[in-house]
Structure formats: C-alpha cells, structure tokens
C-alpha angles and dihedrals in degrees: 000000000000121000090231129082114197083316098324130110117237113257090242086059084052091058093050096046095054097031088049107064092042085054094048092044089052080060096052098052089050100050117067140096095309106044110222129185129254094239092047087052085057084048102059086035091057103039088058088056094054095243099100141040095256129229126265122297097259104051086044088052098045080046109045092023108044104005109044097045085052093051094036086062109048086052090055095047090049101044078053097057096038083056094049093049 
C-alpha cells in the first residue's frame, strides 16, 4: 500500500514524522562526552518545568547548558531546510 492518498500523507506517516525527530533529539542529549541516562535527562527536563525534583548540578548543567542549545538548533536548522525545499 503506498504512503500517499490522492497527494496526502496517511495520518500514521504524520505520527512518525513528528514522534521521530523528539526521540532522536532525547538521544542526542543523552550521547556526548559525559554519557548521561534517559531518565536523568527527564530529570533535568522536568525539573526545569517545575514538575520534578531535578538531577545534580553537573549533569543540568551538561543538559540545559551544552546539550539543549546544540539540539535546539539543529531543529531549528532542519526544520529551516525541509521548509525551503
């Protein structure tokens, strides 16, 4: 079965394209240098939202200071390049 309909994506194809780059950005902050877990990186995520307890100083600071502005911009980048064609 082909992923197009008359020109539209199928609504499954949607999920995936939107689900697939924030998993992939949950990766990357976890891959570096300093390896840090998945559910450290929630952690840090949370905590900055005000819902959890946080994680210690250095991995928040890895995360939100190194990490995020890196991912953040290739996002940002990408989501640039896929809208100029």
């Amino acid at each position: 079965m082909s992923a197009r309909n008359n020109g539209k994506l199928n609504f499954a194809w949607h999920i995936v394209l939107i689900v697939l780059p924030v998993i992939i950005a949950l990766g990357a902050l976890c891959i570096g240098r300093i390896s840090i877990a998945p559910s450290d990186v929630f952690s840090v995520l949370l905590g900055k939202l005000g819902i959890g307890a946080g994680a210690e100083k250095l991995v928040t600071m890895t995360v939100w200071k190194l990490r995020m502005p890196r991912v953040l911009l290739a996002l940002l980048v990408g989501a640039g390049l896929s809208a100029a064609g």
